[in-house]
N, C-alpha and C positions, 0 to 999 in steps of 0.2 A: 504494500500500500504506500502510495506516496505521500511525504506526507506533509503538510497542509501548510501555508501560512500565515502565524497567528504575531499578530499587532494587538499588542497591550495600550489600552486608552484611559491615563488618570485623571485627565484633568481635559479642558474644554478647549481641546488644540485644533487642528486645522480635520483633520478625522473629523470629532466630534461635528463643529462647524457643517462640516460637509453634511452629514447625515440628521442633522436638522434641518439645513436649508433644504435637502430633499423632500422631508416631509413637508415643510409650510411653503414653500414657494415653487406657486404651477414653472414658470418661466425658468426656472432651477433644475425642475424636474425633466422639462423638455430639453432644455439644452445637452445636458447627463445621459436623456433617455432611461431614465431610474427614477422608481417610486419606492417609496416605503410601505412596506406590508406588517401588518403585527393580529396577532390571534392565530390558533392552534389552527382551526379551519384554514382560515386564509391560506396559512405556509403549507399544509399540506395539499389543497387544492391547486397552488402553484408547482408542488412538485408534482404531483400526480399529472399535470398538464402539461409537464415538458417546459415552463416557463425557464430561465435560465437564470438563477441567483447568481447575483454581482458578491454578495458580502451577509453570511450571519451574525451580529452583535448578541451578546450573552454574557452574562457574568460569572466568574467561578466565587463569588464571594457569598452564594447561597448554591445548596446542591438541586443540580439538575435534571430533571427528571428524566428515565432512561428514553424516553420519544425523543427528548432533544439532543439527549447524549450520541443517541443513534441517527440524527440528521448530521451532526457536528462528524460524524466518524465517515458516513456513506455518501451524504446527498455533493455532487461537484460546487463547487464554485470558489470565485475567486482569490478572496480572503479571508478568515476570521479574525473578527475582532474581539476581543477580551476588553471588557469596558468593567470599568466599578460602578457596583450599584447605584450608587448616587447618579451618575449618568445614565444610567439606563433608566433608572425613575425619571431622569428630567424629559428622556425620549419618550418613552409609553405615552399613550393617549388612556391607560387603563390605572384604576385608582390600586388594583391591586397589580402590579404591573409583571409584564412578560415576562417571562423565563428566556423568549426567542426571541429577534425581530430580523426582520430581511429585508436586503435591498435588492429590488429584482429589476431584470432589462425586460424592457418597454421592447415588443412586436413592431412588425410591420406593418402601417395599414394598410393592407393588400387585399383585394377580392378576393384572392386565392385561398384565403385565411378561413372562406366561408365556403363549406362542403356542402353540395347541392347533392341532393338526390333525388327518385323520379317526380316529388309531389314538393316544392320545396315551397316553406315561410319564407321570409325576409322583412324585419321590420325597421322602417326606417322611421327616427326620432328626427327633428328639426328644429334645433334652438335650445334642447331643455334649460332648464334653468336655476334647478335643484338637487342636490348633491343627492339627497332621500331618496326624491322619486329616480331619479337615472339610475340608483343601485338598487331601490324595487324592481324597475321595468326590467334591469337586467335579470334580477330573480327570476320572474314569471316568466320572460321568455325561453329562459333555459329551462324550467320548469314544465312548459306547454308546448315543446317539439321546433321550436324555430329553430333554422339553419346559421341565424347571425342577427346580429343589431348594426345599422348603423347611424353616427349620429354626424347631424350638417352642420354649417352655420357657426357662427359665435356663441357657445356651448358652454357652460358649466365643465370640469376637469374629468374624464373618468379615471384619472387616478390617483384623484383626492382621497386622503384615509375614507374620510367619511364616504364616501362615493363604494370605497372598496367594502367599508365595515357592512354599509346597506345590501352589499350584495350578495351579504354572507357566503365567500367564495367562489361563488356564481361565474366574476368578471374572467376567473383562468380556464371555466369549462365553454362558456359560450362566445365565439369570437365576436368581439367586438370593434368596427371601427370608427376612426374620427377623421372627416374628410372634410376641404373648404368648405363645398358648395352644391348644390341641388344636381348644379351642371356634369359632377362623376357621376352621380346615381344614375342622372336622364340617359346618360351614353352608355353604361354598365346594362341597365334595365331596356335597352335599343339590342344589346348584343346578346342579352338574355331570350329575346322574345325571337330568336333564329332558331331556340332550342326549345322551347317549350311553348309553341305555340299559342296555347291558349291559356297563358302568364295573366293574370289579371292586378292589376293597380287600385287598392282601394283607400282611399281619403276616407277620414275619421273628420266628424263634426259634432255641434251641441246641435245642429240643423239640417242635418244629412237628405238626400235625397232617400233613403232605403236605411228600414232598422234591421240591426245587423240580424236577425230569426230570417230575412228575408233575402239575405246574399247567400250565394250558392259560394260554398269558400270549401269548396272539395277540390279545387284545380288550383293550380302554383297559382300562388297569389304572392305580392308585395303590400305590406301594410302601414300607410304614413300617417304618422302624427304629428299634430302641433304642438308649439311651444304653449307650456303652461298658459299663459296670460294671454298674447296674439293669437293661438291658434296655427292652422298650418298655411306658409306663406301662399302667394299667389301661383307660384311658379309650377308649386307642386299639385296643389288643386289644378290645374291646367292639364298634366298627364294625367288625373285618374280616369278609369272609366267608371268608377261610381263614386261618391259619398254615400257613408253610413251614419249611423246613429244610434244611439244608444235609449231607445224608450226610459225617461225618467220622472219618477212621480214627487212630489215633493216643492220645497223654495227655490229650494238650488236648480241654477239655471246648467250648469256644466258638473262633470265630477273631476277630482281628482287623476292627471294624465295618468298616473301608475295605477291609480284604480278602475280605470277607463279601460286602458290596456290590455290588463289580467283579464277585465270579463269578456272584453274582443276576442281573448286570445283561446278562452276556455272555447268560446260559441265554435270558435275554428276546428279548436279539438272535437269539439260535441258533433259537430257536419261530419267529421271525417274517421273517427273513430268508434264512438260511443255508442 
């Protein structure tokens, strides 16, 4: 066994530094291509996915439980670092704080990332705008059969802690991309429709033309949403062949995108499997 590179971290040196500003600064994180990951779920769903850890932080100044002991000996990456407790308290985001934390490399956004097969989802976000709901919507679509998420526009982080904690591990099984603009999707979803002929585009509204009991969602479909607040831009309303809708009773004029989402997404399940 080879054996590993371990950087001892006492005090709040340029290490430390680094591995903060990865957590709290998106602009930080892009440039690095590295986020911060912490919770037991999380890091195992990164390794279970093939994601590629940069660096695991951990302290030997309390004993480690043999899960951790056993990623520290087997799982590849970069470096380890050995931190003292007090810095590893000041990293956690958790009041009883990690035993692990990881710093993982950032994918490619690439179509390729998203495996079609003969009936395929695909749902595409637009602007979200909440760290919550973007790590629900990822839940549920990994949950309910989609092939991928992607999201357009000027976006909320997907790989803000909080973004990841919501996803509770979700974001390393379901591929997820973030791309400028409407304009990949329109031409990705032009070269889509050579192969699956009857591909359908359905727009999500509080006004829809068809409530979703009423779309035939058994054939490849692509599923777009709006931002929170504006709804879905113009550009995209423009390629659907339909708006749907969600029958709702009550004050509220709209629901909740992730909670909008998950019931779009069940209804698709329910056409197609149930």
């Amino acid at each position: 066994m080879v054996k590993k590179k371990v950087i001892r971290v006492i005090k709040e040196d340029n290490n430390f530094q680094h591995f903060e500003v990865i957590k709290r600064n998106r602009n930080k994180r892009y440039k690095h291509r590295k986020f911060f990951v912490e919770g037991v779920r999380n890091i195992k769903e990164a390794i279970r996915n093939g994601w590629d850890i940069s660096s695991f932080l951990y302290s030997r100044e309390k004993r480690l439980s043999d899960w951790a002991r056993e990623i520290l000996d087997n799982v590849n990456t970069d470096t380890l670092y050995e931190l003292s407790q007090n810095l590893m308290d000041k990293l956690s985001g958790k009041e009883d704080t990690s035993e692990l934390l990881a710093i993982v490399k950032m994918k490619e956004d690439s179509f390729s990332r998203i495996k079609l097969d003969k009936n395929p989802l695909i749902v595409v976000i637009d602007r979200p705008s909440n760290r919550g709901n973007l790590g629900t919507l990822i839940r549920s679509c990994d949950s309910l059969n989609c092939n991928g998420l992607i999201m357009t526009g000027h976006a909320v982080d997907l790989f803000d802690p909080k973004t990841i904690i919501s996803s509770v591990g979700t974001i390393f099984s379901l591929p997820t991309l973030r791309l400028s603009s409407y304009k990949e999707v329109y031409n990705w979803i032009q070269d889509l429709k050579e192969h699956y002929l009857d591909l359908q585009v359905v727009g999500t509204s509080a006004s829809g033309d068809k409530a979703i009991n009423q779309c035939d969602f058994s054939k490849p479909t692509i599923l777009l949403l709006g931002n929170e607040t504006v709804g879905l831009n113009r550009n995209y309303k423009d390629i659907c062949d339909v708006m749907t809708e969600i029958p709702i009773d009550g004050v509220a004029s709209s629901l909740n995108v992730s909670c909008a989402a998950s019931i779009m997404l069940y209804e698709i399940k329910r056409q197609r499997y149930l």
